[in-house]
N, C-alpha and C positions, 0 to 999 in steps of 0.2 A: 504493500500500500504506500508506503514511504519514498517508491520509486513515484511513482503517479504521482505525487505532490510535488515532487522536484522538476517532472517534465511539467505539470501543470505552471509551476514557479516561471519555469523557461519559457513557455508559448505566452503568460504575460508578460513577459518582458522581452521578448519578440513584437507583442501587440503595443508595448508602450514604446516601442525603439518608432517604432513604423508609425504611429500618431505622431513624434515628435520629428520624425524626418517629412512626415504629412505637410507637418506647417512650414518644416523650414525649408524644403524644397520647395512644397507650395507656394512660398512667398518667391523666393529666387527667379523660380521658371515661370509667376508674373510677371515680375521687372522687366526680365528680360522679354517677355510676351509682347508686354508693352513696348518696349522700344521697337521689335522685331514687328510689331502691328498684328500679330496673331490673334487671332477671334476666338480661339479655345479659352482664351484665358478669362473672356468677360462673361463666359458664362456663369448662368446663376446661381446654380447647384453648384459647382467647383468654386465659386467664391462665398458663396452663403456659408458652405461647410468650412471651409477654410476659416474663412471669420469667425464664425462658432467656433469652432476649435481654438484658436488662440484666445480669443474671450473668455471662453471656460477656464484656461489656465491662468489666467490673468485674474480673474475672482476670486479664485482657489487661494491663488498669493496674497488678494488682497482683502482676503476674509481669514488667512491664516489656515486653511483648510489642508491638509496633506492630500496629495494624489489617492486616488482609490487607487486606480494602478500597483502603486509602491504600496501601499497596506496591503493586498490582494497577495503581491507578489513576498512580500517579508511573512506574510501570516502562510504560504503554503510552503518554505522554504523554512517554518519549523516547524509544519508538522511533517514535513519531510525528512527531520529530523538535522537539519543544516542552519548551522549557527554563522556561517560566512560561505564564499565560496570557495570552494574546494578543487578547482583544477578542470573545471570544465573552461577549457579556453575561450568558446563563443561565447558562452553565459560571462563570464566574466569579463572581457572585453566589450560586452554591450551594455554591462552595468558601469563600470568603471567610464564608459563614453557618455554616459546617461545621466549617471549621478558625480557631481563635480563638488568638493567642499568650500564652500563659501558660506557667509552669513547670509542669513534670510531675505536681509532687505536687499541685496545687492541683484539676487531673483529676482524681489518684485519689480525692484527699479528697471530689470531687463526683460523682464515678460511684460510690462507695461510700455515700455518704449519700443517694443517689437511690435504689440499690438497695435500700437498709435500709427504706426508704421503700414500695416495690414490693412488697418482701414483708412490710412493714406490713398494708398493705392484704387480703394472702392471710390474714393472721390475723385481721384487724376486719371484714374479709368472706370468707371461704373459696370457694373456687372449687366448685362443682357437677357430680357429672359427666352428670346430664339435669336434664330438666324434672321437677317434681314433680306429680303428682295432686293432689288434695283428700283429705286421710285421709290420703299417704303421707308418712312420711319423705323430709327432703332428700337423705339420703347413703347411702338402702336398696341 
């Protein structure tokens, strides 16, 4: 059973690498969207979620809230019977990428200045909710 909690430990924090590389590629392959004039990027679902996403972490910070992620993934990681990690080199290398020691505020100050940033973006490019025609309005 103890093995199942530690794979379970893994695949969240596979799930939380992949939210965080979510925003922050998602943010990147905007800019660059934008400058490049790409029309994938204004969509509304891929920006709506994006935005949400970095909002939600940015609450989290600025309500003092810990990740469910990271509680999910420390709480089966001892019933898994694992006090640290132990030699698994991906698990560990995506925690060690993931989790960075700094003081708290210096997070919120960076999740909130990345967020400002994100919904920078929905203003200097607005999200689209289809494709346009020739002749029609973007936001008919």
């Amino acid at each position: 059973m103890q093995m199942l909690y530690r794979l379970g430990a893994d695949a969240v924090l596979v799930l939380h690498v992949s939210y965080v590389a979510f925003v922050l590629v998602g943010f990147l392959l905007t800019l660059i969207g934008i400058l490049a004039r790409w029309n994938w990027v204004r969509n509304l679902w891929f920006r709506g979620l994006h935005l949400a996403a970095i909002l939600f972490v940015v609450a989290e910070s600025l309500l003092g809230i810990v990740c469910p992620l990271t509680i999910w993934e420390s709480r089966l990681r001892e019933l898994g019977g694992e006090t640290a990690y132990s030699g698994d080199f991906i698990a560990q290398w995506l925690h060690d990428l993931l989790f960075i020691d700094a003081e708290p505020w210096v997070f919120t100050v960076c999740y909130t200045l990345f967020g400002l940033a994100v919904l920078a973006t929905c203003v200097f490019a607005p999200p689209r909710w289809r494709k346009t025609h020739a002749g029609e309005p973007a936001n008919s």
